[in-house]
DRENLO-869385 format. One line per 10 residues: their letters; for each residue x, y, z of C-alpha. Coordinates in Angstrom, 3 decimals. Each point is the difference from the previous one (the first is absolute). Layout:
BEGIN
a = X/Y/Z ~ ... $
This chain:
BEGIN
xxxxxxxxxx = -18.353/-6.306/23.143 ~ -0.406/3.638/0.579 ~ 2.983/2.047/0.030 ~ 0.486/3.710/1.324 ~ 2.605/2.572/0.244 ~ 1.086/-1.148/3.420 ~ 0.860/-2.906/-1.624 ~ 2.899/1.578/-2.085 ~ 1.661/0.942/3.562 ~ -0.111/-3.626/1.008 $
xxxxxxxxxx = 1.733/-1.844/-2.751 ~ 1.256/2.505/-2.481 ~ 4.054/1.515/0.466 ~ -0.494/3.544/1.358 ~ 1.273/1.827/-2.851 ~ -2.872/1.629/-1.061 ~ -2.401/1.906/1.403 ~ -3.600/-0.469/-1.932 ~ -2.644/2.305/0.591 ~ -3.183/-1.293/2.068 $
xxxxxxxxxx = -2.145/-1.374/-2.267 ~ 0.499/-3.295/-2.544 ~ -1.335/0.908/-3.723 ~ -1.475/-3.371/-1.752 ~ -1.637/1.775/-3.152 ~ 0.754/2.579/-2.679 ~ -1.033/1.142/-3.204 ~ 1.184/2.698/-1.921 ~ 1.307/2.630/1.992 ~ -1.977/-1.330/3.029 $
xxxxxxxxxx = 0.565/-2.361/3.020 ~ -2.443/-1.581/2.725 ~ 0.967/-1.539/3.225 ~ -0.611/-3.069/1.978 ~ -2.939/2.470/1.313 ~ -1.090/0.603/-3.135 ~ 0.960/3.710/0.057 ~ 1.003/1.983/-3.230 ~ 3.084/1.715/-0.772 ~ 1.207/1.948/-2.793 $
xxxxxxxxxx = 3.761/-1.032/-0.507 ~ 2.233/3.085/-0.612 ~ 2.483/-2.474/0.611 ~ 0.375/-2.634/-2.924 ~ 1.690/-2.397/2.118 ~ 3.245/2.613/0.448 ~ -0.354/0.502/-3.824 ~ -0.051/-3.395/-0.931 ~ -4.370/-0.551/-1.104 ~ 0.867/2.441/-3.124 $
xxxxxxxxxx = -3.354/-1.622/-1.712 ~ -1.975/-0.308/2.901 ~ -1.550/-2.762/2.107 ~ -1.635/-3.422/-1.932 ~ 0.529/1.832/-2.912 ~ -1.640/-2.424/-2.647 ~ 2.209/-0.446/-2.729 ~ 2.464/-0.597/2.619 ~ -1.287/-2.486/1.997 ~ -1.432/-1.681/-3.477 $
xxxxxxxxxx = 3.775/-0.092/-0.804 ~ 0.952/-2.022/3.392 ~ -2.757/-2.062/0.047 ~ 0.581/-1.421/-3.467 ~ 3.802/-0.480/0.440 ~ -0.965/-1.286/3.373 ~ -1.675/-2.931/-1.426 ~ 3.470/-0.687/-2.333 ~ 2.953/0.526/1.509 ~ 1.466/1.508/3.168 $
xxxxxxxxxx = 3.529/-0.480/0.273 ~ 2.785/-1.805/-1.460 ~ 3.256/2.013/1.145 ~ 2.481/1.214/-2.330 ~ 1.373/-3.734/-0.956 ~ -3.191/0.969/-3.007 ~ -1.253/2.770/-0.864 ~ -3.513/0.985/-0.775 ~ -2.075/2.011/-2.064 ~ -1.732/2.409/2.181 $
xxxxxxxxxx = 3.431/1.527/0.518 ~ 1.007/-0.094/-3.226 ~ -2.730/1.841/-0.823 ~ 0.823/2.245/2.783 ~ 3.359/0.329/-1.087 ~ -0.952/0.992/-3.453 ~ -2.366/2.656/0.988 ~ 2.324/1.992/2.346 ~ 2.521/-0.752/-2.561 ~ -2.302/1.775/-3.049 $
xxxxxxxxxx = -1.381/2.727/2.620 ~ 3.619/1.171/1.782 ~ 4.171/0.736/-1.202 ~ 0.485/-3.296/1.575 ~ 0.992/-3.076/-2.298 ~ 0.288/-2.549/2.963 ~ -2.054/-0.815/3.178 ~ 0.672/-1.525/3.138 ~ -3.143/-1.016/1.934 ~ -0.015/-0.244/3.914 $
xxxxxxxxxx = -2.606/-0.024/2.687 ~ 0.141/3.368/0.962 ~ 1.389/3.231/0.062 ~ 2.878/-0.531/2.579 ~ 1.350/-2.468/-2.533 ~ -0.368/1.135/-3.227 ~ 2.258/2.659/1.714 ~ 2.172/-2.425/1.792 ~ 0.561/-1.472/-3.052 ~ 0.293/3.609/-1.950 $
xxxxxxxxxx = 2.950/0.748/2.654 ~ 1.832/-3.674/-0.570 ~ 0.273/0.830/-4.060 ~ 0.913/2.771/0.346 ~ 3.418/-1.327/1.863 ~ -0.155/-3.030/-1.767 ~ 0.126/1.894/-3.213 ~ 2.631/2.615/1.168 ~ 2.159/-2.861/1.055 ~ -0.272/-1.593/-3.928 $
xxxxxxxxxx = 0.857/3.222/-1.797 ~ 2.357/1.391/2.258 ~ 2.209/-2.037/1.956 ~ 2.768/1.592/2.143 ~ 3.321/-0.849/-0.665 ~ 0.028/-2.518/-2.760 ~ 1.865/-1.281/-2.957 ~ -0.434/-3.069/-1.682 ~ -2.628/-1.730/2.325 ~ 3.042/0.514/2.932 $
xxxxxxxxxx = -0.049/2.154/3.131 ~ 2.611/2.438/-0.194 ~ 0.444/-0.469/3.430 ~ 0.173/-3.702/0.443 ~ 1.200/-2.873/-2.980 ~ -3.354/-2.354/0.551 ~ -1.355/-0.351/-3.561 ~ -3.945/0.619/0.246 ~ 0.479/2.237/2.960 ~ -3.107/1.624/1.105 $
xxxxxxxxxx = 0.743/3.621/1.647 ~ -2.674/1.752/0.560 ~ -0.342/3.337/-2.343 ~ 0.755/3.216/2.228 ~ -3.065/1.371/-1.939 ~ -2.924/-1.073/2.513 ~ -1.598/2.945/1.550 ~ -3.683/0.686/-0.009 ~ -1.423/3.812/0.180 ~ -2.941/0.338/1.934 $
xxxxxxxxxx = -2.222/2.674/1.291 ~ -1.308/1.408/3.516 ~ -3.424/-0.938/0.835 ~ 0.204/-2.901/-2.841 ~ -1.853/-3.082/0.393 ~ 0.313/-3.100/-2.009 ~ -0.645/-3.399/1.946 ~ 0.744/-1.338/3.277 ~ 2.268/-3.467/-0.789 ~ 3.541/1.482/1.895 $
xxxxxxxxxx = 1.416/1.156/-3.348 ~ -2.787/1.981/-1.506 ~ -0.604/1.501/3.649 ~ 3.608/1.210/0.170 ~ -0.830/1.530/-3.249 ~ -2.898/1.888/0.745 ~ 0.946/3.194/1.869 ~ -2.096/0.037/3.377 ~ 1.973/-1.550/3.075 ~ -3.204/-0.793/2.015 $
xxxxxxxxxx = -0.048/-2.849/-2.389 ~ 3.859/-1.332/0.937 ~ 0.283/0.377/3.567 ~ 1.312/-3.275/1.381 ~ 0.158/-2.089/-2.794 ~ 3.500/0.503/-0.547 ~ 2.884/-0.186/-1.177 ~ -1.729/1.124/-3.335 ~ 1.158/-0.330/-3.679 ~ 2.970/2.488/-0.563 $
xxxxxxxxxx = 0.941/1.770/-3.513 ~ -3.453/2.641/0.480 ~ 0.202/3.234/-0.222 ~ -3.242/2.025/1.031 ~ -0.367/3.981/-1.466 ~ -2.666/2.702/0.786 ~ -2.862/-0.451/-2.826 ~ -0.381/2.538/-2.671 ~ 3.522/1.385/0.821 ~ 2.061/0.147/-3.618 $
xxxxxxxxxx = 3.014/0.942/1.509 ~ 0.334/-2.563/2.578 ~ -0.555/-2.542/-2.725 ~ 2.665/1.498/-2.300 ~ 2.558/-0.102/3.045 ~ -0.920/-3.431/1.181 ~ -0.344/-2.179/-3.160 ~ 2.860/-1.240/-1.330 ~ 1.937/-2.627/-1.954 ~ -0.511/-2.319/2.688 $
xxxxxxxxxx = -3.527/0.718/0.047 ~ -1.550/-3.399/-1.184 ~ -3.616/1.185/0.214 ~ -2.307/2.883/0.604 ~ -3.320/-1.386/1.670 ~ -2.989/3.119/-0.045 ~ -3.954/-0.079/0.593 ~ -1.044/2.422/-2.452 ~ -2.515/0.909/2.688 ~ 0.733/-1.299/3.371 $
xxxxxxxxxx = -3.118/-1.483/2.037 ~ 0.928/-0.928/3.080 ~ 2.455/2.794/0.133 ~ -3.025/2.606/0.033 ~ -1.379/-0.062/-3.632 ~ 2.906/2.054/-1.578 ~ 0.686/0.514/-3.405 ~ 3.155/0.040/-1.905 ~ 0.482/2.898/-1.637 ~ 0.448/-0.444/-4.093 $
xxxxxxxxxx = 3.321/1.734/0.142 ~ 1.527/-2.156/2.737 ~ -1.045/-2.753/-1.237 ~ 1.710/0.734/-3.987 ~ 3.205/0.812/2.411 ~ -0.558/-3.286/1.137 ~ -0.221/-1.298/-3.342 ~ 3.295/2.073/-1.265 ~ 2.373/-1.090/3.366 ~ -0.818/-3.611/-0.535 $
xxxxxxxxxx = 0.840/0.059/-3.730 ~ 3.065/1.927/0.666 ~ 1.289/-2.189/3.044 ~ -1.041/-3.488/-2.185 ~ -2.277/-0.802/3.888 ~ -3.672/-0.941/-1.012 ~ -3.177/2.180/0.832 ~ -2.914/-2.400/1.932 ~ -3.362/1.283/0.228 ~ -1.936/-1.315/2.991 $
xxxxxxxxxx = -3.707/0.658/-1.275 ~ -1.447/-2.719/2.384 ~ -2.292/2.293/1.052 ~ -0.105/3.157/-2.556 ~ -0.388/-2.642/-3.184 ~ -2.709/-1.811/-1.418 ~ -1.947/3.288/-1.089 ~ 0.285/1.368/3.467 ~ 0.878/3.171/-1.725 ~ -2.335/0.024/-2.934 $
xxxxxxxxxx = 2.861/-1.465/-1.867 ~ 0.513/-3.694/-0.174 ~ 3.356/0.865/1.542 ~ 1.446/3.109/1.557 ~ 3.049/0.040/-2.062 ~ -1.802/1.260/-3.400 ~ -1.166/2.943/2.127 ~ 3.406/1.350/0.954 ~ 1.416/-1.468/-3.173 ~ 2.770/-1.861/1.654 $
xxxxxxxxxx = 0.462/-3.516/-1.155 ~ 1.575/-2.394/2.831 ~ 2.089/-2.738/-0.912 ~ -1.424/-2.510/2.606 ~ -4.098/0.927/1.236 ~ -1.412/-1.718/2.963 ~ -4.034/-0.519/-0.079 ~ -1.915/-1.575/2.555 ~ -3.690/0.541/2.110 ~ -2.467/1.207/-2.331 $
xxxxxxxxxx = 1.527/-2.203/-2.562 ~ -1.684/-2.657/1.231 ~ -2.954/1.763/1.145 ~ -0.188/-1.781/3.343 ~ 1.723/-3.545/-1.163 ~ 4.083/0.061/1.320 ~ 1.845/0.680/-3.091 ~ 3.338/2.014/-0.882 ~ 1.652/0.898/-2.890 ~ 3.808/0.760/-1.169 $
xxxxxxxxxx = 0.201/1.684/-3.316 ~ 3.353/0.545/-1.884 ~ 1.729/0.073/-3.511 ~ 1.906/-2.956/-1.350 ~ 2.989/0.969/0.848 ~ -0.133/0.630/3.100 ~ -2.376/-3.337/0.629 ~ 2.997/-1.947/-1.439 ~ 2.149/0.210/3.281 ~ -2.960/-2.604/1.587 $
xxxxxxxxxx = 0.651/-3.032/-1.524 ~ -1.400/-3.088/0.530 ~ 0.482/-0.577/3.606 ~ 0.790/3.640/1.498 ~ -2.868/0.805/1.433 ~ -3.764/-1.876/0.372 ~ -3.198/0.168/2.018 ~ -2.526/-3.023/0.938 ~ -3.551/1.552/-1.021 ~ 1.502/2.659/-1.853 $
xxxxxxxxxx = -1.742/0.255/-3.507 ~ -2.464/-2.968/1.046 ~ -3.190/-0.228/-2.604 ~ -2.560/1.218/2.615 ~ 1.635/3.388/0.767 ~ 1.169/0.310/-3.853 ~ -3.766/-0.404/-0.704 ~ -1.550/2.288/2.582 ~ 2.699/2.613/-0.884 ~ -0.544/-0.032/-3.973 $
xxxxxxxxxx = -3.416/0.836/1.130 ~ 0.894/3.211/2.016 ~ 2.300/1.208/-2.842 ~ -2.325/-0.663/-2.625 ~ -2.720/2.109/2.234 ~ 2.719/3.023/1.213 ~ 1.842/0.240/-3.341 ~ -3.814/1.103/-1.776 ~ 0.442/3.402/-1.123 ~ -3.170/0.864/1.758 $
xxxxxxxxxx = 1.078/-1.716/3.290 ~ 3.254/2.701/0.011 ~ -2.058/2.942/-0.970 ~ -2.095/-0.676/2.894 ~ 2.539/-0.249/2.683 ~ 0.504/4.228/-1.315 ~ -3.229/0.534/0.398 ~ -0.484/-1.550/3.170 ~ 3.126/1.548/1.164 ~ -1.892/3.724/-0.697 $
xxxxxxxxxx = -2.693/-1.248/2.024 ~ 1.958/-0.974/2.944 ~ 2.097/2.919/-0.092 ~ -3.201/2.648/0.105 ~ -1.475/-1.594/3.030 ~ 3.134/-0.469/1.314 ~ 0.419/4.015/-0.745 ~ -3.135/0.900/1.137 ~ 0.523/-1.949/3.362 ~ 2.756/1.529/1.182 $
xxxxxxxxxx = -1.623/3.018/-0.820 ~ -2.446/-0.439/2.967 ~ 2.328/-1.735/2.047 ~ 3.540/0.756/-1.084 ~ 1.646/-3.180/1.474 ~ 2.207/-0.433/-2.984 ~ 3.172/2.011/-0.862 ~ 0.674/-1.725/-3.122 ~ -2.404/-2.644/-2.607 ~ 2.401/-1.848/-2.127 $
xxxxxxxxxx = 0.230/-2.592/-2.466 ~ -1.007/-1.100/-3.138 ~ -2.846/-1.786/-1.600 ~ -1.487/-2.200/2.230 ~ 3.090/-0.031/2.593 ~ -0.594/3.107/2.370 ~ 1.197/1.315/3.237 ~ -1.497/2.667/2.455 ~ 3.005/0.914/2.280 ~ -1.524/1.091/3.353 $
xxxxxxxxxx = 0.491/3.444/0.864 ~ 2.439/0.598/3.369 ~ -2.896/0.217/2.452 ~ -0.789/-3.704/-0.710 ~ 3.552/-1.643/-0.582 ~ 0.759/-3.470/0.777 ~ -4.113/-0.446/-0.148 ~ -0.851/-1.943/-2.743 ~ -0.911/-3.125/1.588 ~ -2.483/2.202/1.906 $
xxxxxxxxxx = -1.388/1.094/-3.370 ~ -0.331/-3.505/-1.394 ~ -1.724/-1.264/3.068 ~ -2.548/3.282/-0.088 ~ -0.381/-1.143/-3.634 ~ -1.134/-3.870/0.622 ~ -2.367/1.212/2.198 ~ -1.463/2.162/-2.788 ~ -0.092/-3.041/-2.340 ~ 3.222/0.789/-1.853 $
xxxxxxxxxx = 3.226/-1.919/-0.823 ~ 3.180/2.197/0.033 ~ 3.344/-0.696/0.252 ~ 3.136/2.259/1.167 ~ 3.621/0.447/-1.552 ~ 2.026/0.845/2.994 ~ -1.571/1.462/3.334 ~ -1.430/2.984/-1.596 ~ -1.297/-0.533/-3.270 ~ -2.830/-1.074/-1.227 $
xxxxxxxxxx = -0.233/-2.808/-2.799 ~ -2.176/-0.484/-2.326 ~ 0.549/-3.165/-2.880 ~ -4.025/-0.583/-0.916 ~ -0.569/-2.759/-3.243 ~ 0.936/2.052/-3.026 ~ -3.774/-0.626/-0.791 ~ -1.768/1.265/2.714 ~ -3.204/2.302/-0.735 ~ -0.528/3.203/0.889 $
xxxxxxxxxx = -2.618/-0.672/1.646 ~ 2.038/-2.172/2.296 ~ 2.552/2.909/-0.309 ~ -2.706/1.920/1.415 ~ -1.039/-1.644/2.813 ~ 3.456/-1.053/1.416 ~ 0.775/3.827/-0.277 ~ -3.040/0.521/2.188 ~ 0.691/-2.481/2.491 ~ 3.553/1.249/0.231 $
xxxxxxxxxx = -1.352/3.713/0.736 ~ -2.086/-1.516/2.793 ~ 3.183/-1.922/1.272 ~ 2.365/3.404/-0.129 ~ -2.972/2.105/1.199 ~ 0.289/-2.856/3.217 ~ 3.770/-0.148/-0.060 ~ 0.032/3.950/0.203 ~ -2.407/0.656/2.457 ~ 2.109/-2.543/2.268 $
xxxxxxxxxx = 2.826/2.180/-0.436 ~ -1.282/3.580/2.549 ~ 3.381/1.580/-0.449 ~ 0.737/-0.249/-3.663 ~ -3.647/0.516/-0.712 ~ 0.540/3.189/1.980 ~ 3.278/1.532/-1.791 ~ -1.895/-0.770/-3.150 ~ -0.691/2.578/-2.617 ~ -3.856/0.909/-0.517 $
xxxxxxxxxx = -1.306/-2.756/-2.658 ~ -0.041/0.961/-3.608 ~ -3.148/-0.062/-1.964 ~ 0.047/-4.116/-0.811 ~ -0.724/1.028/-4.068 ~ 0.437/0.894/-2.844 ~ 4.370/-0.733/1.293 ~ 1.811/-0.103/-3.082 ~ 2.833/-3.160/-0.062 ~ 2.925/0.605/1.853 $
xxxxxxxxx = -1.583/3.715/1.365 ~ 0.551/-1.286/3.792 ~ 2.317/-2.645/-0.849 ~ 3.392/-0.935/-1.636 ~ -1.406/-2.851/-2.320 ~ 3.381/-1.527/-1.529 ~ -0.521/-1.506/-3.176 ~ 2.844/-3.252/-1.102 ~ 1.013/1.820/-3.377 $
């Protein structure tokens, strides 16, 4: 049976919008379609292929789990995650994990301890097991201390809580009436925090670089404020690094860059390299207020994701895998530099590692859809953060001489994407000389630390 994209607008709910063609190979940092046409993937799946495509220890790892054990729900448990468990355990702050199927709920579930564990340790009202208020023995008042602090432009899943979380309404409209007890502040803004956060302040949720919010970084001192506010107020700090963890950053997670350490850390994508996985990492304290019962998932922590994960980790965590993420990072950013120098359709490169945005300058805003179109027709896989910026989330092991010819596929795709644009080609400047342009000469390249 031959299927096509028309297909997907037959039979599949309309909430995506897929681009033209259907990929059905890849290897490495490359992808083929049904037409047998090559691609090099910029992309990584929206950060998630941190090791590549078919990578070989990888699929060696599912294949030989495949032929042992799949699933047996978390009535057992199993030693892939174990295994798992032990690793992130030896490799993090964390002294407890919580595995789920993907990012959305190891955050869902980040969000529920943290309430669950403000409503153990400080209940409102109490005295002897007995409400204050009422004379029911056992009473179970809820604590008063319940708000969550969240940030503009956040993103951190799409079930209805973590949605109403993340701070970008496009994703609430008419799903409500939403979760109350959130609280969202402007990012990177230390003294809206220090007004806002409070002894009712439960939690403090924070990407450490946001993704969908544009690929922007935290700055260290904000984050240490962070740090300071939630100690002071008793609320728990949450780091979402879904999409920023996993050696995204050249660090096997962000936190050790800014030298904040959360109390709860979300991890997801690239974890499991292309397999649905999600993590929820905590101390044992806090991991005590989910007892037996509290809180669950189905697949979560099932032996075939546990074994294609440990095989990701084991790959990323390699000293040599992180130090090539900041090299490959370099390379991206001088071609990105000397780009723009010829074309200057970026106002700002940002990022870290191998998680980078190209903000489009004013001339092209609200284009970059048109930019990743002009790209797939060049033979390049990009994604966007927002209408206009640019992402790019390659493997953390791509070459440079895939490095290098994505880059020159993408200058054929903006050279397009320009020319299609008469009147800010026009009110353009007279192209700079496309080398030698040192890093960050024509643009604002904003490191995480």
């Amino acid at each position: 049976m031959t299927t096509t994209r028309a297909d997907f607008d037959q039979v599949m709910v309309p909430n995506y919008a897929p681009a033209g063609f259907i990929p059905v190979r890849g290897h490495g940092s490359r992808v083929w379609d049904q037409a047998g046409r090559e691609y090099v993937d910029f992309a990584g799946g929206i950060a998630v292929s941190a090791v590549g495509h078919t990578h070989p220890k990888v699929v060696a790892a599912l294949k030989d789990q495949a032929d042992k054990l799949w699933h047996v729900a978390n009535v057992m448990t199993n030693e892939p995650a174990i295994r798992l468990a032990q690793k992130l355990v030896a490799h993090t702050f964390a002294e407890r994990v919580f595995f789920a199927n993907s990012g959305a709920e190891a955050n869902e579930a980040a969000l529920k301890l943290a309430r669950k564990y403000a409503s153990d340790n400080f209940p409102h009202n109490r005295k002897d097991n007995k409400c204050l208020g009422c004379t029911m023995a056992g009473c179970h008042c809820l604590t008063d201390k319940f708000e969550i602090i969240a940030f503009d432009n956040s993103f951190h899943g799409r079930t209805l809580f973590t949605v109403s979380v993340g701070g970008q309404q496009k994703y609430t409209q008419g799903f409500g009436p939403l979760p109350q007890g959130i609280r969202h502040l402007p990012f990177n803004d230390i003294a809206a925090a220090e007004a806002a956060i409070s002894d009712k302040t439960c939690a403090v949720i924070v990407e450490p670089i946001q993704g969908e919010g544009g690929v922007t970084a935290a700055k260290r001192e904000f984050l240490q404020r962070l740090r300071e506010l939630c100690d002071k107020h008793s609320a728990l700090l949450i780091f979402d690094e879904v999409q920023c963890g996993v050696g995204r950053t050249g660090e096997l997670f962000a936190y050790t860059k800014f030298g904040v350490t959360p109390d709860i850390l979300s991890s997801a994508k690239g974890l499991g390299g292309g397999f649905p996985i999600g993590a929820m990492l905590t101390t044992d304290k806090i991991a005590k207020s989910f007892g037996v019962g509290s809180h669950g998932s189905t697949y979560g922590g099932n032996p075939l994701a546990c074994a294609v994960a440990e095989a990701v980790l084991d790959i990323v965590a390699a000293p040599e895998t992180l130090a090539g993420v900041v090299k490959s990072n370099q390379l991206f950013v001088d071609a990105l530099n000397v780009l723009n120098a010829k074309h200057q359709v970026f106002r700002q490169i940002r990022g870290d590692g191998l998680l980078i945005g190209c903000e489009l300058e004013a001339a092209y805003e609200g284009r970059g859809k048109d930019l990743v179109k002009a790209a797939e027709v060049e033979g390049l896989l990009l994604l966007i953060a927002g209408p206009n910026v640019m992402r790019l989330a390659p493997s953390l092991l791509i070459t440079p001489e895939d490095i290098q010819e994505g880059m020159s596929r993408f200058g054929a795709a903006v050279a397009k994407f320009v020319a299609a644009t008469p009147a800010a080609a026009e009110a353009a400047p007279p192209a700079a000389p496309p080398a030698p342009v040192p890093q960050a000469a024509s643009t604002a390249v904003a490191k995480a630390a």
